[in-house]
ROGU-664634 format. One line per 5 residues: their letters; for each residue x, y, z of C-alpha. Coordinates in pm, whole numbers. Layout:
# ROGU-664634
A) X Y Z; ...;
# end
This chain:
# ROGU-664634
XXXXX) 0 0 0; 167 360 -121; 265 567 221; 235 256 441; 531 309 694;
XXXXX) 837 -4 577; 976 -1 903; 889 -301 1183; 917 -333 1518; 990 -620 1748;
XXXXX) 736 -615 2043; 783 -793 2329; 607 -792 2671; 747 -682 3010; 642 -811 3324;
XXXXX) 612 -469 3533; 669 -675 3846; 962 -897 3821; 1072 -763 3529; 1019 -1156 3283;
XXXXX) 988 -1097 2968; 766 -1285 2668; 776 -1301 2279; 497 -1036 2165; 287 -1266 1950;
XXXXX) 104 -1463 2205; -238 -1396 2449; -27 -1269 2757; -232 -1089 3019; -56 -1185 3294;
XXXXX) 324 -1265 3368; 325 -1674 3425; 601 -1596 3651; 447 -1415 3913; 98 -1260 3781;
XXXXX) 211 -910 3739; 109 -681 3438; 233 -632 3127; 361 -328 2912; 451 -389 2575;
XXXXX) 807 -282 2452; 993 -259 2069; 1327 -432 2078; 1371 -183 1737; 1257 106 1954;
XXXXX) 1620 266 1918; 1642 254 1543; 1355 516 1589; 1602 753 1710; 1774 732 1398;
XXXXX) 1540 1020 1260; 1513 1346 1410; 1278 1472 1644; 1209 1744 1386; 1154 1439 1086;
XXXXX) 923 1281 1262; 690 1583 1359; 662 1680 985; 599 1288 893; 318 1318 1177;
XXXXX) 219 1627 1072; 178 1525 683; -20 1214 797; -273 1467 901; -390 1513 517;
XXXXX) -414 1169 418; -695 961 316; -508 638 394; -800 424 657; -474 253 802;
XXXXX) -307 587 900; -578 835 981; -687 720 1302; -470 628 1606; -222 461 1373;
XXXXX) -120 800 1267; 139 731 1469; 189 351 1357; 560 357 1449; 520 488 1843;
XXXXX) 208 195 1862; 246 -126 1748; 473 -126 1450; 405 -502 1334; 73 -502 1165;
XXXXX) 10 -489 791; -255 -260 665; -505 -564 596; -485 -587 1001; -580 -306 1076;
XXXXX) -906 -165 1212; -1021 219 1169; -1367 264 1253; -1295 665 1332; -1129 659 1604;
XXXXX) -898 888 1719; -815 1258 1670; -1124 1406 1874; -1111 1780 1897; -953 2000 2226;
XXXXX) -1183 2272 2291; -1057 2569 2478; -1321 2670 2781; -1577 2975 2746; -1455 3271 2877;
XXXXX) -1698 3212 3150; -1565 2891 3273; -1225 2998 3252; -1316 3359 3462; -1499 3087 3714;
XXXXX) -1183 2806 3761; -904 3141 3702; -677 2989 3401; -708 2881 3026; -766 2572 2978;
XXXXX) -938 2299 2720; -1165 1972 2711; -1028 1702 2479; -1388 1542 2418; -1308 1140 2379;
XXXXX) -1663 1109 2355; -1653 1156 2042; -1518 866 1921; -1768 614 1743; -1841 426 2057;
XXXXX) -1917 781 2220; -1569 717 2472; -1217 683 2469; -1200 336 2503; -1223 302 2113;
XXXXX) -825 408 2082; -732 96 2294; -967 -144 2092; -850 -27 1776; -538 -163 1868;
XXXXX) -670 -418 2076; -846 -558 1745; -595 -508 1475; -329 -692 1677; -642 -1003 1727;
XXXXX) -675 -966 1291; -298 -1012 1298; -293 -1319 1519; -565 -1494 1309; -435 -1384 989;
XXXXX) -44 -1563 1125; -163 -1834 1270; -472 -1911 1088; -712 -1906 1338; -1051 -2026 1270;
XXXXX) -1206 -1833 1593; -1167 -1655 1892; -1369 -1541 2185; -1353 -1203 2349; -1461 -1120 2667;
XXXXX) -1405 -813 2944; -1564 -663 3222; -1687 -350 3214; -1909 -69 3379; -2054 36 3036;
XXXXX) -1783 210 2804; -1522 -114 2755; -1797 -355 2648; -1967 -92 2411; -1617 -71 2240;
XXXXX) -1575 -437 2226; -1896 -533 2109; -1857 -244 1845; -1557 -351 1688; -1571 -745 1705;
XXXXX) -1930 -654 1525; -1735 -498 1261; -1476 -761 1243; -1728 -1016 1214; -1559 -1312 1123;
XXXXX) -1330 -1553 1356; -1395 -1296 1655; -1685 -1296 1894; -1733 -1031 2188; -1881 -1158 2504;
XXXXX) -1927 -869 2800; -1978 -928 3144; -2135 -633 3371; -2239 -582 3722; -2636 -631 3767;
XXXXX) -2757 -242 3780; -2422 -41 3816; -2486 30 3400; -2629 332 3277; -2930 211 3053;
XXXXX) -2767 380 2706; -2432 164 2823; -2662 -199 2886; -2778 -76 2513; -2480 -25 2342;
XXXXX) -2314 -418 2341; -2653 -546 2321; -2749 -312 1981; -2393 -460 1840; -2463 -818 1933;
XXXXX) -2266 -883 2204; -2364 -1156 2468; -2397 -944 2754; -2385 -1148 3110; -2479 -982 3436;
XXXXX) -2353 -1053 3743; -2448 -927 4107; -2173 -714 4301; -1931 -423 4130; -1686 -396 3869;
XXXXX) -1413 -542 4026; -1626 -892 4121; -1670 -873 3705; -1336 -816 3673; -1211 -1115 3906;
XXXXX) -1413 -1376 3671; -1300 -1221 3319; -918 -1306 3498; -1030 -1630 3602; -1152 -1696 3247;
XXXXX) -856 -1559 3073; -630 -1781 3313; -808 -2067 3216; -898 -2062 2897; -829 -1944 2536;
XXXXX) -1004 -1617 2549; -915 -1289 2435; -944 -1028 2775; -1010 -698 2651; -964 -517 2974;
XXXXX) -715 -254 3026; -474 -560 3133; -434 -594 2816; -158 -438 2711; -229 -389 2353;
XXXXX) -495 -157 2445; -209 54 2617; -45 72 2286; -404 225 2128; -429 511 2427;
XXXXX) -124 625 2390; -253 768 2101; -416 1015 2337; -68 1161 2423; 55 1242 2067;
XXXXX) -290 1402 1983; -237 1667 2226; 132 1720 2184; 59 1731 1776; -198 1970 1904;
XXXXX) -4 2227 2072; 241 2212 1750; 477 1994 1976; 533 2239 2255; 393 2117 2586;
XXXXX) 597 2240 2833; 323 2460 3027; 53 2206 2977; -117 1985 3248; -296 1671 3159;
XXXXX) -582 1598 3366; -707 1207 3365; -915 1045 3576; -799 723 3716; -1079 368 3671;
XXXXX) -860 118 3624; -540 345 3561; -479 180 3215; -596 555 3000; -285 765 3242;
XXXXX) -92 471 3229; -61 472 2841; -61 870 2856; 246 874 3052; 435 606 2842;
XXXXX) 305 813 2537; 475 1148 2670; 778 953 2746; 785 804 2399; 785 1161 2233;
XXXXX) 1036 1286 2474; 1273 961 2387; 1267 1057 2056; 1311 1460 2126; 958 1491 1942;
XXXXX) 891 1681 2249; 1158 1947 2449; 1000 1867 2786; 723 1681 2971; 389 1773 3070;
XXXXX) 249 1805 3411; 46 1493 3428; -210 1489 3738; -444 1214 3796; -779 1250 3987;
XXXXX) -989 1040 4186; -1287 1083 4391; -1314 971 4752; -1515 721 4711; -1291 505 4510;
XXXXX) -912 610 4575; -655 373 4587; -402 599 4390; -445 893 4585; -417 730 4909;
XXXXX) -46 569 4772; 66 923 4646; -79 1058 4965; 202 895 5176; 519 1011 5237;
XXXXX) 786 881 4883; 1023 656 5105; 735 422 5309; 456 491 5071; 280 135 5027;
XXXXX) -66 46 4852; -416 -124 4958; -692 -158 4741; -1005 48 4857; -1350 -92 4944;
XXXXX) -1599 133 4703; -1884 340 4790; -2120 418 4461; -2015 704 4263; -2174 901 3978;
XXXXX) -1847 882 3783; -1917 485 3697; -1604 434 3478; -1340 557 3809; -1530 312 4048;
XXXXX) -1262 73 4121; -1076 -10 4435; -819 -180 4286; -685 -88 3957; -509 -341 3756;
XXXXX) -269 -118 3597; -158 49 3929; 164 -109 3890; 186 34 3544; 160 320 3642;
XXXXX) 414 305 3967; 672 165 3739; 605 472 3501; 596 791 3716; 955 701 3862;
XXXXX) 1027 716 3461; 888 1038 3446; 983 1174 3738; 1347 1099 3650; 1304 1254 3336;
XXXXX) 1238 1552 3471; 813 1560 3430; 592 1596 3739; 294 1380 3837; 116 1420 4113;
XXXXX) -308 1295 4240; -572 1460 4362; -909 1386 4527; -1212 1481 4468; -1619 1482 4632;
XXXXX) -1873 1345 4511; -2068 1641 4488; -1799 1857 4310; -1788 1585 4038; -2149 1598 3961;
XXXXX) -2185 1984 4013; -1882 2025 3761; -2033 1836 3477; -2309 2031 3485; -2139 2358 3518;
XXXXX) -1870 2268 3212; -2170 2150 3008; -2362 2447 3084; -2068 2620 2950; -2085 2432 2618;
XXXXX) -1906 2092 2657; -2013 1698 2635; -1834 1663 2918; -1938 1305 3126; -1912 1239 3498;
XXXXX) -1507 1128 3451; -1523 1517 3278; -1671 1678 3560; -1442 1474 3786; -1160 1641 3597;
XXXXX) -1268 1995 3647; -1331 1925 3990; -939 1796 4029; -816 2139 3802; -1008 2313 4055;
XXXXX) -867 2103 4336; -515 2109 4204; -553 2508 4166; -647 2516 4548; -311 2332 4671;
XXXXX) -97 2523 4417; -20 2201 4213; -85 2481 3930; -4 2772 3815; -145 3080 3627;
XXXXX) 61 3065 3340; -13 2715 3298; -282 2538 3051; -487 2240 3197; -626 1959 2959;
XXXXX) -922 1782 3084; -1004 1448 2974; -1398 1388 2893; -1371 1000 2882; -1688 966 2693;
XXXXX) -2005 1152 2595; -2209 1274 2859; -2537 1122 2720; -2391 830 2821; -2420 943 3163;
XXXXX) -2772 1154 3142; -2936 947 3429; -2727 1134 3640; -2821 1514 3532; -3222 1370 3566;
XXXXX) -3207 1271 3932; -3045 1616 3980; -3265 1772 3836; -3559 1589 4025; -3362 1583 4345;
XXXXX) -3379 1257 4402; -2995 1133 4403; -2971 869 4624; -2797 972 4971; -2537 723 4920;
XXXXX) -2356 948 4666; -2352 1225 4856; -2477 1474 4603; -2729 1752 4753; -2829 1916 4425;
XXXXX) -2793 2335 4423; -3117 2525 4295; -2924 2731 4085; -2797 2404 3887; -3144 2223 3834;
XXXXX) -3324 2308 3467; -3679 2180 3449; -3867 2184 3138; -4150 2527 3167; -4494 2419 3036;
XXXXX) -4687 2641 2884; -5081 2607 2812; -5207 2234 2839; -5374 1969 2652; -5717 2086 2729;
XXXXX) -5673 2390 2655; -5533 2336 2379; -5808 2108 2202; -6137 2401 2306; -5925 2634 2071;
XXXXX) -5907 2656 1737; -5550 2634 1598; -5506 3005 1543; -5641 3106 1874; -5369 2838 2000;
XXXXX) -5108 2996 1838; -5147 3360 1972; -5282 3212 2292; -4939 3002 2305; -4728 3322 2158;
XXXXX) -4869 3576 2448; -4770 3337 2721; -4456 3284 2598; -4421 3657 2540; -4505 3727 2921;
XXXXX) -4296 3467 3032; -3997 3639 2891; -4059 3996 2877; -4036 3995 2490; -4022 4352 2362;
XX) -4257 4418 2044; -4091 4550 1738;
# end
């Protein structure tokens, strides 16, 4: 195929516990050694360096233009991602390249700095999850098109956005792979249930939370020959990573007064945005590092409790979790904490700064109204993200001349249920949410039914007009 990169990598995975590493063309998960995670690595990753920092921005930069399915989504950057697939492996259904909107002047009078919304809901699957199963997907064509594969089963656990993604793509797929989800029994948003089951899918429910989900998709994957399409897997990393290069490409390559805002689920979206940054700054694509703060409400915050502590006796517990509005960051354990350990002593010692902050309950909810009201999609992981810019502003962790980045996981239809029991005022007390007058918008009826049907459809119409008028104060012409 004309423009199709020639250059291969060698992947490999890396056990980011005992360090074991595996050949990159097998269903790794977990280490066999000792059950830690994986991140993916190129044994060719040096030749990169080879070409300049200033090369590859313009090769980046011309990909922009192209019309190439293979190289206009995440695999833009094909080389920085998984540098083994052919084009027939690959999978583009749009993904990637969602826009970074800079905040009203409104918002940014109310929060005190510039700063922008990178809207992953608007990716086909309405959330960011569609960068790591692009990936995810193309490397599963790849393994059946080498080994000649007559089938394979997917499966993952999920609080709605990873199994709308799955489903989505292995419908598209549609030949040797099959996409089986498993969610917890009413922790779902109705337009999440929907999505897997309008693709397909076999959905399976099971009583208790994400992480009860998550413990059977591992037994599964263990056991069996099954694809996992969790954030364990590492080729979904790879995908995400994307995420990274969008904004730095963004900002013409200059992110040195930027901070990256990302809510932390199951820490595999900050995980791959760190390694992404780092990537860039390898390769001198990038001068220096972004500020890269993570944020996670109180109700489910394992990371912030291990950042919390002082550096030298700082260890971590998993978190019992108490329901919160921002679904996708419910965990108590995140599988890719390790990741992301491993990877902020990286950064760190590259000279970037990470830090996490926590958040209520009630400040997450309140900000995704108050961003949306200011013309964003912005979901509940969005509003969690103003509600750590506005935290991080509080304890200094940011500065005026500084521009924030907030991540707006998905599309906040997704999450709608939410804004109606606010605006009914019936939130269940066990989030914690006391909704503020001035936030609630009802609908404003005007005239009625029977009214309505003893006029005549003129009289209706003026009848209708005046009210409106006086409801108002519409000046005449």
């Amino acid at each position: 195929m004309n423009n199709f990169p020639n250059y291969r990598g060698d992947l490999f995975y890396k056990c980011q516990e005992c360090g074991a590493e595996f050949e990159g063309d097998e269903l790794y998960y977990t280490c066999p050694r000792c059950k830690g995670v994986f991140l993916l690595e190129n044994k060719e990753f040096s030749k990169l360096k080879e070409v300049s920092g200033q090369k590859w921005r313009e090769i980046f930069d011309a990909r922009l233009g192209t019309k190439l399915n293979v190289l206009r989504g995440i695999f833009r950057y094909y080389e920085l991602i998984a540098p083994i697939f052919e084009p027939e492996d690959i999978v583009y259904l749009g993904e990637g390249n969602t826009p970074i909107i800079e905040a009203n002047h409104n918002l940014k009078k109310l929060v005190g700095l510039k700063f922008f919304y990178k809207n992953d809901g608007q990716n086909p699957s309405a959330s960011f999850k569609d960068r790591g199963m692009a990936c995810a997907f193309s490397f599963l064509n790849y393994l059946v098109r080498k080994f000649e594969w007559s089938e394979i089963l997917t499966i993952c656990a999920s609080t709605g956005d990873t199994s709308a993604a799955a489903a989505m793509y292995a419908a598209y797929v549609n030949k040797a792979i099959k996409s089986v989800v498993l969610l917890p029994q009413g922790k779902v948003t109705p337009q999440q249930l929907a999505q897997p089951l309008g693709s397909g899918a076999l959905v399976i429910e099971l009583p208790g939370v994400f992480d009860d989900c998550m413990k059977v998709v591992e037994f599964l994957a263990d056991n069996y020959r099954v694809a996992l399409l969790n954030s364990k897997n590492a080729w979904r990393i790879l995908g995400q990573e994307s995420y990274a290069y969008e904004i730095a490409q963004w900002f013409d390559w200059d992110v040195a007064n930027k901070v990256i805002f990302v809510p932390i689920g199951n820490a595999g979206n900050i995980t791959a945005i760190i390694n992404g940054f780092l990537k860039l700054y390898q390769l001198q694509i990038i001068d220096s590092l972004p500020k890269i703060i993570g944020v996670q409400s109180r109700h489910a915050d394992p990371v912030f409790r291990f950042y919390s502590q002082p550096k030298a006796s700082r260890t971590y517990s998993p978190v019992q979790v108490e329901p919160s509005v921002a679904q996708a960051a419910m965990i108590g354990n995140p599988v890719s904490f390790p990741r992301v350990k491993n990877l902020v002593e990286r950064y760190e010692k590259s000279g970037g700064t990470f830090h996490v902050v926590q958040v209520e309950e009630q400040e997450i909810l309140d900000c995704m109204l108050i961003a949306n009201r200011g013309g964003h999609i912005a979901c509940t992981q969005g509003g969690e993200c103003l509600a750590g810019l506005l935290r991080a502003k509080e304890k200094q962790l940011i500065v005026k001349d500084e521009e924030a980045i907030l991540d707006a996981t998905a599309h906040m239809l997704k999450f709608i249920g939410f804004q109606q029991m606010y605006f009914e005022e019936n939130i269940p007390p066990s989030y914690e949410i006391v909704p503020k007058p001035e936030l609630i918008n009802k609908p404003v009826q005007v005239l009625d039914q029977t009214t309505k049907d003893r006029l005549d459809f003129a009289e209706f119409v003026q009848r209708a007009g005046n009210e409106i008028v006086s409801l108002l104060g519409i000046s005449k012409r």
